[in-house]
C-alpha positions as CSV (number, residue, x, y, z in Angstrom):
1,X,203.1,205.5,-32.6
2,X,202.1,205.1,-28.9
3,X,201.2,208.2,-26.8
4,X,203.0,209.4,-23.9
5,X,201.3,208.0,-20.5
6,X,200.4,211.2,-19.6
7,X,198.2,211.7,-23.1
8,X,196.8,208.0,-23.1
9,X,195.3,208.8,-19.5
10,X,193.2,211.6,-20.9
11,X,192.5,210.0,-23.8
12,X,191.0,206.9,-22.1
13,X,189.0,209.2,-19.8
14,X,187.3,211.2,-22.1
15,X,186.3,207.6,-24.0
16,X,185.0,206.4,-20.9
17,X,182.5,209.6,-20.6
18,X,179.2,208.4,-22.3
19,X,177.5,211.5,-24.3
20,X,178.9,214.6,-25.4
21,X,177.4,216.6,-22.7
22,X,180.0,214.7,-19.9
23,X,182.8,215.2,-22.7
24,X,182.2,218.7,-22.6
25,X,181.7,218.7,-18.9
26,X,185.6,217.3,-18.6
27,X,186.7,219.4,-20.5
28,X,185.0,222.4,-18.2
29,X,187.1,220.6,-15.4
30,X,190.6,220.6,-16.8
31,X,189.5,224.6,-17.7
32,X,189.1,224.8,-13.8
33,X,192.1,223.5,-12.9
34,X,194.3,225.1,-14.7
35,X,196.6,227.1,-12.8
36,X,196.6,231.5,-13.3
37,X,198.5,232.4,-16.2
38,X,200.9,235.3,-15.5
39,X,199.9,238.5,-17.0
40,X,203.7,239.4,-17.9
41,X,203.7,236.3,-19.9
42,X,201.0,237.6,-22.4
43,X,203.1,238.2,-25.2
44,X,203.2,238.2,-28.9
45,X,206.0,235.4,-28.8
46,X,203.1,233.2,-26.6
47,X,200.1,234.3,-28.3
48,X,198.4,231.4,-30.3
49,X,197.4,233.0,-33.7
50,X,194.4,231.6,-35.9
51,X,192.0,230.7,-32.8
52,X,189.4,233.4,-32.2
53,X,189.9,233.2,-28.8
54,X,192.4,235.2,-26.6
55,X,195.2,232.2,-26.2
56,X,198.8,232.1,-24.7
57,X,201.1,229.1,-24.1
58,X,204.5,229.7,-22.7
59,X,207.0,226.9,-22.0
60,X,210.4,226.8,-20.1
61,X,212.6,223.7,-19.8
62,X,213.5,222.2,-16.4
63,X,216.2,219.6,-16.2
64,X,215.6,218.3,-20.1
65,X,211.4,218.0,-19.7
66,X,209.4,220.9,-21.0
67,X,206.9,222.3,-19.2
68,X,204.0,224.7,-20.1
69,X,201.8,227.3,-18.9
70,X,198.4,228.7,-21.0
71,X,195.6,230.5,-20.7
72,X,192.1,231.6,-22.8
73,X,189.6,234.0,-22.6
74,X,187.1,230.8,-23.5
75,X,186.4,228.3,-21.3
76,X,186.2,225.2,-23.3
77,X,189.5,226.6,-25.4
78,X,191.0,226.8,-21.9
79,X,190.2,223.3,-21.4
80,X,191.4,222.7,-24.9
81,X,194.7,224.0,-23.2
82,X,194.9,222.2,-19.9
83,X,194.2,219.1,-21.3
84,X,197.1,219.4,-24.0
85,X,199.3,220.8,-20.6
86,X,198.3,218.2,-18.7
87,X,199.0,215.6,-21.6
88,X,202.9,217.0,-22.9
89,X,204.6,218.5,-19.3
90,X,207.3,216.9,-18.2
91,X,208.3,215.3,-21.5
92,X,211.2,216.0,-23.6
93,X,210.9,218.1,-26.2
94,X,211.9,214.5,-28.4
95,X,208.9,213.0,-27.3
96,X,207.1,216.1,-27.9
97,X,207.9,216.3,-31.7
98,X,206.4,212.8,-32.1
99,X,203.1,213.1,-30.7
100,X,201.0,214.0,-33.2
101,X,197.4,215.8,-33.0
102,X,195.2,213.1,-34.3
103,X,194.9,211.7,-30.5
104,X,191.8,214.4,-30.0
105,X,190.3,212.2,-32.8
106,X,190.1,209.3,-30.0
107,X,188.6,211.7,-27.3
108,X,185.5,211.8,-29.0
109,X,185.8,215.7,-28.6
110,X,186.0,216.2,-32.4
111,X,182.6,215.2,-33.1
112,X,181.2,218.3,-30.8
113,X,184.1,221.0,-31.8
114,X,183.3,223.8,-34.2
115,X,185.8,223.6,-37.0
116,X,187.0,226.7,-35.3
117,X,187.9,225.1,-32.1
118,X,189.1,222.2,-34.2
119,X,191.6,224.4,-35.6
120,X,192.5,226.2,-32.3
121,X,193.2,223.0,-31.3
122,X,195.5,222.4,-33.8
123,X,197.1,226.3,-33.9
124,X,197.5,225.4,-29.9
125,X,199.0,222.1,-30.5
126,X,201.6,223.2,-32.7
127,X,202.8,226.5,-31.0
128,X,203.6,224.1,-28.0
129,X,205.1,221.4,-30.3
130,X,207.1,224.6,-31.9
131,X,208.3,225.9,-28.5
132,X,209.5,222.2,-27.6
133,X,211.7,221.8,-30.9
134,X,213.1,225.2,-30.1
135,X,214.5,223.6,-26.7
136,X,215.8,220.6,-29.0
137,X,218.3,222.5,-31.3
C-alpha cells in the first residue's frame, strides 16, 4: 500500500537527513511547530494511554477529512505527534484506516527510539487511527 502524499513527504525528508543527530533535530522542528493545544481539550477521551509521557490527540471532522490536534509534555514525543498530524490531516477517515505504522520504519527514526517511544508511537498512532474510524461508522 502506498502512503498518503502528505506521509511520503515526511518520510522522504527524514531519509534525506544523513545521521541520527539531524533526524532528531527534525523531529525537534515539527515539535516547534506544532500549534498550542487547548487546555479544555485535555481529557481522558484524548489522553494517549501506555506512553510515559503526558499525551493528547483530539480530532474533529470538517467537510469528510479529519483533522487533529495533540500535544506532549516531551519534546521529541511532541514531535512524534506533529509529524503523525502533519502526515494524516485532511484525509478521510478511509484513507486513515489503511495507513499503517510501519512507515516510521522508513524514517530512519526507529533506529534511535527507546522502545518506549517506539511504543508511544504506536499508542499515538492508533488512538488517532481509532478516532478516524469512529467518524467512519
Amino acid at each position: 500500500m502506498s502512503l498518503p502524499s502528505s506521509l511520503e513527504r515526511i518520510v522522504k525528508k527524514f531519509q534525506r537527513a544523513s545521521s541520527n543527530k539531524l533526524r532528531y533535530e527534525q523531529l525537534l522542528w515539527y515539535a516547534k511547530k506544532l500549534p498550542d493545544f487547548p487546555e479544555a481539550e485535555k481529557i481522558p477521551e484524548n489522553k494517549v494511554y501506555g506512553c510515559q509521557s503526558q499525551v493528547y490527540i483530539s480530532a474533529n471532522l470538517d467537510d469528510g477529512k479529519v483533522c487533529y490536534q495533540g500535544d506532549s509534555d516531551a519534546q521529541l514525543v511532541k514531535g512524534l505527534v506533529a509529524l503523525l498530524i502533519e502526515g494524516l490531516n485532511g484525509l478521510t477517515p478511509q484513507e486513515i484506516s489503511q495507513v499503517t505504522p510501519d512507515f516510521i520504519q522508513e524514517t530512519g527514526l526507529t533506529v534511535s527510539l527507546t522502545p518506549s517511544r517506539a511504543n508511544g508511537f504506536y499508542n499515538i498512532f492508533q488512538l488517532m487511527k481509532t478516532k478516524a474510524d469512529s467518524y467512519s461508522k
